[in-house]
ZADO-1210 file (C-alpha; in nm, 4 decimals, padded with zeros to 6 digits):
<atoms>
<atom x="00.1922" y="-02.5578" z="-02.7356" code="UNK" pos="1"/>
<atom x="00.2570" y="-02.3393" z="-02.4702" code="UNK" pos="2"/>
<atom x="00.1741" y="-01.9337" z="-02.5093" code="UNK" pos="3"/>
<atom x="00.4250" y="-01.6996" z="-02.5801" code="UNK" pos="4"/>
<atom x="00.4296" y="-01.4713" z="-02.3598" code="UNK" pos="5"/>
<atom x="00.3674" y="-01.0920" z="-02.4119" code="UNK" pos="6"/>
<atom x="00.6642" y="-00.9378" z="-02.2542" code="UNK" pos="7"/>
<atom x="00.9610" y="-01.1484" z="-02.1934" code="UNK" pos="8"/>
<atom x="01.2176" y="-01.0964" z="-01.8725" code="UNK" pos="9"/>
<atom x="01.5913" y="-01.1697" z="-01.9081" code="UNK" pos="10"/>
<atom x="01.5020" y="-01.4058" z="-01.6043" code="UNK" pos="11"/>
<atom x="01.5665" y="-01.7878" z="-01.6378" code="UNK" pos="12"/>
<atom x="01.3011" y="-02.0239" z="-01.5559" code="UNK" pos="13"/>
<atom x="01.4522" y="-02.0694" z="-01.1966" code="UNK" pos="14"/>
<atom x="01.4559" y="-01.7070" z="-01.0951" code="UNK" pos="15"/>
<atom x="01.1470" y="-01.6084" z="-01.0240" code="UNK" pos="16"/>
<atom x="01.1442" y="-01.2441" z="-01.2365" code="UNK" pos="17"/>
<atom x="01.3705" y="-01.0271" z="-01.3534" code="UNK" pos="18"/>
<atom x="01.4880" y="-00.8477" z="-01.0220" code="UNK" pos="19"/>
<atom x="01.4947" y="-01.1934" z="-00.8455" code="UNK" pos="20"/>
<atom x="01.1465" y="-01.1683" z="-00.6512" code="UNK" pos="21"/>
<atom x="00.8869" y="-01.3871" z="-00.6075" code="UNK" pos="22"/>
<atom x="00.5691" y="-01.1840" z="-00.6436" code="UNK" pos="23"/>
<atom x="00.3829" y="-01.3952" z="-00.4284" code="UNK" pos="24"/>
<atom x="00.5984" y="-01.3316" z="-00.1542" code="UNK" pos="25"/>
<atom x="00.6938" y="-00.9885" z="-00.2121" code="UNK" pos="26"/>
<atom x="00.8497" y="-00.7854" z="00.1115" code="UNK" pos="27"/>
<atom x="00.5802" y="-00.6098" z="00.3515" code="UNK" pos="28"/>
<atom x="00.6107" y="-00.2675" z="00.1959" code="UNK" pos="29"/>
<atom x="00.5000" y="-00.1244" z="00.5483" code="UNK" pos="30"/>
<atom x="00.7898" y="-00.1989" z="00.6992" code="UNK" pos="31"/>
<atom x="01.0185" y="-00.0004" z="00.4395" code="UNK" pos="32"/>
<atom x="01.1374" y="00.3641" z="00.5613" code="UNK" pos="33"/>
<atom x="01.3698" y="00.6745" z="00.3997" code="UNK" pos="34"/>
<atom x="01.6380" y="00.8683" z="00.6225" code="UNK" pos="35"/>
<atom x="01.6566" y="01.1901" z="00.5814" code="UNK" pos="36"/>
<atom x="01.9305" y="01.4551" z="00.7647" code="UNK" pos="37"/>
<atom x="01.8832" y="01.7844" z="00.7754" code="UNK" pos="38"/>
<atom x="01.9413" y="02.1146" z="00.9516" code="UNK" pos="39"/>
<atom x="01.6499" y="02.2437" z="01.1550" code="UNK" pos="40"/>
<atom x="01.5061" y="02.5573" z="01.0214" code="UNK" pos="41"/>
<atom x="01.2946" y="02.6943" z="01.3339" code="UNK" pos="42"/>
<atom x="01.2452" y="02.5429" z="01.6969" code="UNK" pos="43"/>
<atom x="01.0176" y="02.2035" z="01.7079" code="UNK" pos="44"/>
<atom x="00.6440" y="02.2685" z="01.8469" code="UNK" pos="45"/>
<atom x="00.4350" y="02.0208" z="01.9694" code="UNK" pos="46"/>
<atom x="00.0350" y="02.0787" z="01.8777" code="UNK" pos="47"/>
<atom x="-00.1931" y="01.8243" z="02.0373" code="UNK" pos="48"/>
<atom x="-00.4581" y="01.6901" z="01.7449" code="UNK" pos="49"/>
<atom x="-00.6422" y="01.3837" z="01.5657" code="UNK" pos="50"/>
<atom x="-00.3645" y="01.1434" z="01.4184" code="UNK" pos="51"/>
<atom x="-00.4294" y="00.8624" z="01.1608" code="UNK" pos="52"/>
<atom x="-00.7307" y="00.7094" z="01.0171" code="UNK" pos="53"/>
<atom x="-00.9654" y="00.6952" z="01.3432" code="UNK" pos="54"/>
<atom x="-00.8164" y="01.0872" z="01.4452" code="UNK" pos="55"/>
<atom x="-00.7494" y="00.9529" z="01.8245" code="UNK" pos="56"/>
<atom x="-00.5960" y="01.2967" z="01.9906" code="UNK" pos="57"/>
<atom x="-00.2189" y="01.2510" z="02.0269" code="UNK" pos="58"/>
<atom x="00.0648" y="01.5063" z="02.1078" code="UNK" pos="59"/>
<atom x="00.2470" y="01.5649" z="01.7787" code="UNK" pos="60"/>
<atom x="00.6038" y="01.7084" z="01.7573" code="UNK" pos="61"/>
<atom x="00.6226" y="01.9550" z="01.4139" code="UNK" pos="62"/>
<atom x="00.9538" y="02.0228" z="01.2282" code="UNK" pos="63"/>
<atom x="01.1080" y="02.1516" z="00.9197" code="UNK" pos="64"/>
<atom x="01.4142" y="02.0373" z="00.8125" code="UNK" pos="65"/>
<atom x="01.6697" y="02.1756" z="00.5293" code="UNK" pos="66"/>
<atom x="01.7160" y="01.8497" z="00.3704" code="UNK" pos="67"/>
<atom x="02.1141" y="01.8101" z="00.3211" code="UNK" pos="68"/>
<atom x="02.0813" y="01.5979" z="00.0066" code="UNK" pos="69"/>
<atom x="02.0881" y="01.7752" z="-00.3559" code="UNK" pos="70"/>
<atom x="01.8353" y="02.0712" z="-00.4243" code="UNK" pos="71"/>
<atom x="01.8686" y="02.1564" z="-00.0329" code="UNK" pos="72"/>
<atom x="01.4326" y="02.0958" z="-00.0328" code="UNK" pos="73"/>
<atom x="01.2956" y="02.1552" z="00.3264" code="UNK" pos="74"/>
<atom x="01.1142" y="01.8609" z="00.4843" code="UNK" pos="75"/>
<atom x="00.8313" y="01.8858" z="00.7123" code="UNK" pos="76"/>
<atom x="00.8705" y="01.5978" z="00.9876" code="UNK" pos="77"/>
<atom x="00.6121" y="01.4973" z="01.2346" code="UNK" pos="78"/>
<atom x="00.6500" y="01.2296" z="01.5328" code="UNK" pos="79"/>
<atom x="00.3205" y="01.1946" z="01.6818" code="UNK" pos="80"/>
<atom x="00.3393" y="01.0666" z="02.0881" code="UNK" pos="81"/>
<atom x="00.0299" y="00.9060" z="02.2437" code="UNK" pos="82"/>
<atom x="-00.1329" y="01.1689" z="02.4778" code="UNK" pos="83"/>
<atom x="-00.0375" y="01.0049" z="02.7822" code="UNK" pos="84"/>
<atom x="00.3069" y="01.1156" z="02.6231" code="UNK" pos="85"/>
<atom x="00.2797" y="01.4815" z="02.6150" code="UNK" pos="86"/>
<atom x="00.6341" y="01.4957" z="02.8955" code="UNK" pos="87"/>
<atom x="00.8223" y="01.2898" z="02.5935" code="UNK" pos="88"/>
<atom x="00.6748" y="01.4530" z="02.3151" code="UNK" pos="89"/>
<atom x="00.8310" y="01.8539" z="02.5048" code="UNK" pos="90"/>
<atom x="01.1315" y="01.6442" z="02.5395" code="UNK" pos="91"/>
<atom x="01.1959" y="01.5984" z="02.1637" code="UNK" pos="92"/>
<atom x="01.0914" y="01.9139" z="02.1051" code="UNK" pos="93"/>
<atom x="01.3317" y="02.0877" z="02.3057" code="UNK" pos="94"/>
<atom x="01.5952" y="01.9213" z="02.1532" code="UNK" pos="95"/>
<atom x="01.5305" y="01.9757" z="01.8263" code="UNK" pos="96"/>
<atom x="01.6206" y="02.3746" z="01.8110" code="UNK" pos="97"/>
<atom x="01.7263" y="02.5866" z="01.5520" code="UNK" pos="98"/>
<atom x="02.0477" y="02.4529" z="01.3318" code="UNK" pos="99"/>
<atom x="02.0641" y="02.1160" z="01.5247" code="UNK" pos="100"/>
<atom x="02.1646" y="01.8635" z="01.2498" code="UNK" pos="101"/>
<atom x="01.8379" y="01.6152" z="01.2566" code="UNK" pos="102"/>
<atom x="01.7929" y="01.2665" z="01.1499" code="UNK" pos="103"/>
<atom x="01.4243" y="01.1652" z="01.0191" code="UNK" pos="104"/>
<atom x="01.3261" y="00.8034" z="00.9661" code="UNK" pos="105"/>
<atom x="00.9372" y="00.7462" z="00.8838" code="UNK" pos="106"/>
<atom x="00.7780" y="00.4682" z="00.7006" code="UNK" pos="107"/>
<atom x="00.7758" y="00.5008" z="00.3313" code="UNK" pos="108"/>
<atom x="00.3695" y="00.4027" z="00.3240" code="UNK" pos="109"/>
<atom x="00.2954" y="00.7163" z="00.5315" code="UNK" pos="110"/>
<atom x="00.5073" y="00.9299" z="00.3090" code="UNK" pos="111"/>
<atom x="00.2951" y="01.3028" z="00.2129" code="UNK" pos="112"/>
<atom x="00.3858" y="01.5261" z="-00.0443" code="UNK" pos="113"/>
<atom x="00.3495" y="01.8909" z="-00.0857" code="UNK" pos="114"/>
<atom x="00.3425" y="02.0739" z="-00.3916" code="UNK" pos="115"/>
<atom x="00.3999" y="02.4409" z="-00.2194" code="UNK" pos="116"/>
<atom x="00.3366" y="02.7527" z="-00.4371" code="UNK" pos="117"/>
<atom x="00.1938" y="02.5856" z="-00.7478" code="UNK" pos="118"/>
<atom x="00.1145" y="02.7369" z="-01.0558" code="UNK" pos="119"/>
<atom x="-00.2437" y="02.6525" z="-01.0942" code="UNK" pos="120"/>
<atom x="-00.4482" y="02.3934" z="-00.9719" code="UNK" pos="121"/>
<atom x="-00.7563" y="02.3210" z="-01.2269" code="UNK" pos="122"/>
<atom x="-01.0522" y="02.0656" z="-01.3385" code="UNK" pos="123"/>
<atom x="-00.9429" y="01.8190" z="-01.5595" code="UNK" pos="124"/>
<atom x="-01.2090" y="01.7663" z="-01.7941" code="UNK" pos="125"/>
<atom x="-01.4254" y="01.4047" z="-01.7675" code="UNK" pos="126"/>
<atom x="-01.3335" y="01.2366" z="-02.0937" code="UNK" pos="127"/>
</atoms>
């Protein structure tokens, strides 16, 4: 007799699971991004530093948005140019200016966030 299982899907024995994915061929989550528009708060700046996991030194355009989607958040963006780039990297920058309406689009994998102005940050006891 076969085993019952533990927690049952409303998926029928062809569908693969309950939201229709195989989970052996599930999509290539690194190739998923988010869109965000907002208005730029304060000119772009580009600061030349070490970028991803081996810190190679790359011209990196810095930008906060105010995010137009509910609660108005602002968004830090960063587009980071290969050295060699620097001319390109000025170029975005000088476009993006105060109150220019901006478009983001980074990969969801690479996504950061911030908890600004917290109200404590403590030890949580080893249990």
């Amino acid at each position: 007799m076969p085993a019952t299982p533990l927690v049952q899907t409303s998926a029928h024995t062809p569908e693969p699971d309950l939201f229709g994915m195989d989970p052996a061929n599930l999509p290539d989550m690194t190739a998923a991004v988010v869109v965000l528009r907002g208005r730029v708060i304060a000119d772009a700046k580009v600061q030349i530093q070490g970028t991803g996991p081996d810190h190679k030194t790359a011209a990196v355009v810095s930008v906060d948005l105010l995010y137009e989607g509910p609660g108005g958040h602002t968004v830090h963006v960063e587009e980071v140019f290969p050295l060699t780039h620097r001319a390109a990297a000025d170029g975005r920058a000088a476009q993006l200016r105060r109150g220019v309406l901006a478009e983001a689009i980074a990969p969801v994998h690479r996504l950061q966030l911030v908890l600004s102005h917290a109200h404590s940050i403590k030890p949580v006891p080893a249990h």
